[in-house]
Backbone bond lengths (Angstrom), bond angles and torsions (degrees), N, CA, C in turn:
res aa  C-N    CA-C-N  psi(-1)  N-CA   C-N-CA  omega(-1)  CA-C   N-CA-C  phi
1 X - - - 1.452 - - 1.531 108.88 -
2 X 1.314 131.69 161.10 1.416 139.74 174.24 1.411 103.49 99.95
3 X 1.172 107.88 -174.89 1.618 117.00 162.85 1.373 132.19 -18.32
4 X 1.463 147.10 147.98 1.510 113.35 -171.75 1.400 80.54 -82.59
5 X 1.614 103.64 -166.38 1.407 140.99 -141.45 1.780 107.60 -23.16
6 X 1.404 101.86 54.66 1.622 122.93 156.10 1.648 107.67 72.66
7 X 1.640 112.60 27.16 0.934 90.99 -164.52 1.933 101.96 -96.27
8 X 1.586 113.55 175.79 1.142 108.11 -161.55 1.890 87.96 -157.29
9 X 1.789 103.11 165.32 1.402 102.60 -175.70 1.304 117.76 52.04
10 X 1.485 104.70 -163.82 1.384 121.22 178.30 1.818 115.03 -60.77
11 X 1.435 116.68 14.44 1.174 113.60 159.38 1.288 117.87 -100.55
12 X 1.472 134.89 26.58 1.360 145.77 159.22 1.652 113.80 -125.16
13 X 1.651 97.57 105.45 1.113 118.08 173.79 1.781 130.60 -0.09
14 X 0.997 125.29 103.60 1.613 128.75 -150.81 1.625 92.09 -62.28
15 X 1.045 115.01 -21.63 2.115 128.67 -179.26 1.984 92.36 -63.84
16 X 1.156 115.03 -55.69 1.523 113.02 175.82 1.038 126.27 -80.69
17 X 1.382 132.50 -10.61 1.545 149.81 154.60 1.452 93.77 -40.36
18 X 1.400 85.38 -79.22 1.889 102.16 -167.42 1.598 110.12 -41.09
19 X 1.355 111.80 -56.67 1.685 124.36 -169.32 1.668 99.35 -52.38
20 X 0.980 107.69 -60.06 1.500 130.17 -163.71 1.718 93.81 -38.57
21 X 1.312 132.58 -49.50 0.949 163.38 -141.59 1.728 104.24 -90.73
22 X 1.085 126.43 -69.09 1.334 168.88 149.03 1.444 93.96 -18.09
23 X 1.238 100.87 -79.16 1.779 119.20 -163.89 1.763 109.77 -64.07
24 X 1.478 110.88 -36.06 1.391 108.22 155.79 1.325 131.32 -55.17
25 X 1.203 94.12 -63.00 2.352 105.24 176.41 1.492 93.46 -54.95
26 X 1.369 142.18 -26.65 1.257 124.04 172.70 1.312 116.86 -97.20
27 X 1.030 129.67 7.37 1.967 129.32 -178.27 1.916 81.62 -108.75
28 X 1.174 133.72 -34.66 1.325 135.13 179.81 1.143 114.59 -83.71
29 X 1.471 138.16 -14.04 1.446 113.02 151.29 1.508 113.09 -132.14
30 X 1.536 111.10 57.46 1.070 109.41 -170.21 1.886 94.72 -130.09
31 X 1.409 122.66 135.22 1.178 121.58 177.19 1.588 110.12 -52.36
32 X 1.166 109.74 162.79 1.826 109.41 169.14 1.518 94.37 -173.58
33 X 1.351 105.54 156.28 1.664 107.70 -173.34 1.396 125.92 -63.35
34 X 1.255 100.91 -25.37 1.973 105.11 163.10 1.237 115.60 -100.25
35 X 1.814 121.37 32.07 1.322 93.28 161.53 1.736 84.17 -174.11
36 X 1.516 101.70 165.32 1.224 103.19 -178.54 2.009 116.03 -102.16
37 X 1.248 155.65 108.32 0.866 154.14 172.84 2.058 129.41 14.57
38 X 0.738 146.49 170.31 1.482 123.81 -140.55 1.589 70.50 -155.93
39 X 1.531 120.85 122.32 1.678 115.66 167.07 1.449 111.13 -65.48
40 X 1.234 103.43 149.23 1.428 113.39 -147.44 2.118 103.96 -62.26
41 X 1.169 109.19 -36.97 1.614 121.42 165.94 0.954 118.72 -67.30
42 X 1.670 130.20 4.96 1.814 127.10 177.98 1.629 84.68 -111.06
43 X 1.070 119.68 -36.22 1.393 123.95 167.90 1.463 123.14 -37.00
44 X 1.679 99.31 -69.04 1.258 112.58 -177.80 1.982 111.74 -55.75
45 X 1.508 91.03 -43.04 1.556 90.83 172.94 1.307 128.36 -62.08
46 X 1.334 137.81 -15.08 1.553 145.96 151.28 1.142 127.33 -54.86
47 X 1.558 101.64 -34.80 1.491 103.05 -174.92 1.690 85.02 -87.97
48 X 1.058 140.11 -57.35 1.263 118.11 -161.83 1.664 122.40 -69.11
49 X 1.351 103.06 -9.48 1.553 122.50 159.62 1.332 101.25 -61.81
50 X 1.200 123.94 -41.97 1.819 126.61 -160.54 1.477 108.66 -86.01
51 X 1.581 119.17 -5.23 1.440 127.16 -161.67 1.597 110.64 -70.61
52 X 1.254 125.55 104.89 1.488 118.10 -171.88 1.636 111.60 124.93
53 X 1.891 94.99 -51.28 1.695 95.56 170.93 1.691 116.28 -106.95
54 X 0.744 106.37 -95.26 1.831 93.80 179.08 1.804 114.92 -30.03
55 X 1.461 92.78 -52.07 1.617 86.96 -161.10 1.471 96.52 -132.87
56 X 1.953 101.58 146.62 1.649 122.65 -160.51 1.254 96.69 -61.05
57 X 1.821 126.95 135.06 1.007 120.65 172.52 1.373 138.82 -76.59
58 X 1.286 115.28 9.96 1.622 145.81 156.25 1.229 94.84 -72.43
59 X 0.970 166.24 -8.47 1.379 154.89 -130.14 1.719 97.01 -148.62
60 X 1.032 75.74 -58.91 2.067 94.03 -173.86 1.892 93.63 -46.49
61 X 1.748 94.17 -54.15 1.545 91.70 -155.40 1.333 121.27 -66.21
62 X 1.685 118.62 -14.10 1.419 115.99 175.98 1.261 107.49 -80.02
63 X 1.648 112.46 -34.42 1.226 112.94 178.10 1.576 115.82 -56.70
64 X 0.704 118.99 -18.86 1.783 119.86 179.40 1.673 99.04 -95.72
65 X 1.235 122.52 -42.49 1.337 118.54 178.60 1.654 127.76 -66.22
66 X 1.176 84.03 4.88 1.665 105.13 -169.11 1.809 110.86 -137.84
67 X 1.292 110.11 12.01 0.852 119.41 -159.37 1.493 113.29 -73.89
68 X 1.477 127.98 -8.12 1.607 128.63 -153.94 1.890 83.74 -106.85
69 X 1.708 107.59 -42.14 1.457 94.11 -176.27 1.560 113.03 -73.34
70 X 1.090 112.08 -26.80 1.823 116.23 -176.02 1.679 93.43 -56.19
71 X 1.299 133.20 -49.28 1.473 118.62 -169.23 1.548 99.42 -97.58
72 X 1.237 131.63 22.02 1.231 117.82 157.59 1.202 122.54 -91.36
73 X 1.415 109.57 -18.32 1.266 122.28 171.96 1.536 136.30 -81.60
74 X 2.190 88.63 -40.74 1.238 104.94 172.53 2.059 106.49 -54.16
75 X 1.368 106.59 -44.78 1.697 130.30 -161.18 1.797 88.41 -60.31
76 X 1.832 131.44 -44.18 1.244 137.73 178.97 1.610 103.85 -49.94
77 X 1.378 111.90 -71.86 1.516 121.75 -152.95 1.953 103.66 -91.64
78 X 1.340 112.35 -2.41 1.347 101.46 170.55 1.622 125.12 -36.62
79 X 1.553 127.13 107.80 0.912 109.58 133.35 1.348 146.64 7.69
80 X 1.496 133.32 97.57 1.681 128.12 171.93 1.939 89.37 -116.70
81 X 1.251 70.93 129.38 1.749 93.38 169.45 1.779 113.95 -100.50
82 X 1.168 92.62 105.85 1.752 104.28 161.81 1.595 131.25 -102.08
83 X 1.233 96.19 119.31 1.426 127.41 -146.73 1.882 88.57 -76.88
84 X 1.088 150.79 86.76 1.145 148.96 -154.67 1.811 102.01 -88.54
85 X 0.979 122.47 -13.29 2.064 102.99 -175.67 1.340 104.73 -104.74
């Protein structure tokens, strides 16, 4: 279980740090059929709950320092689902 071949810290690629990171705040406020979307600030609060364990806390901290453009962007390219029948 964990990382593949056990790796941990700064021995997993700073490219999957980042993603790892990324790919959460977007599975967390993103609709999906078993669940309804996570407001974007209960979001942000998980990941900074996660800072140290799930995710590198270098990682966490830009992510919060950067945090107004990350949802300006996310708020740009959102997904709208049209329900076509």
């Amino acid at each position: 279980m964990g990382y593949p071949r056990g790796l941990k810290g700064e021995e997993i690629s700073i490219y999957a740090r980042i993603v790892s990171v990324a790919d959460v705040y977007d599975a967390l406020t993103s609709a999906r059929s078993y669940k309804e979307p996570w407001q974007p600030e209960e979001a942000k609060a998980e990941i900074e709950n996660q800072r140290g364990g799930q995710f590198a806390p270098e990682i966490v901290d830009v992510f919060v320092e950067h945090y107004d453009e990350i949802e300006a962007i996310r708020n740009k390219y959102t997904d709208s689902y049209v329900d076509e029948d």
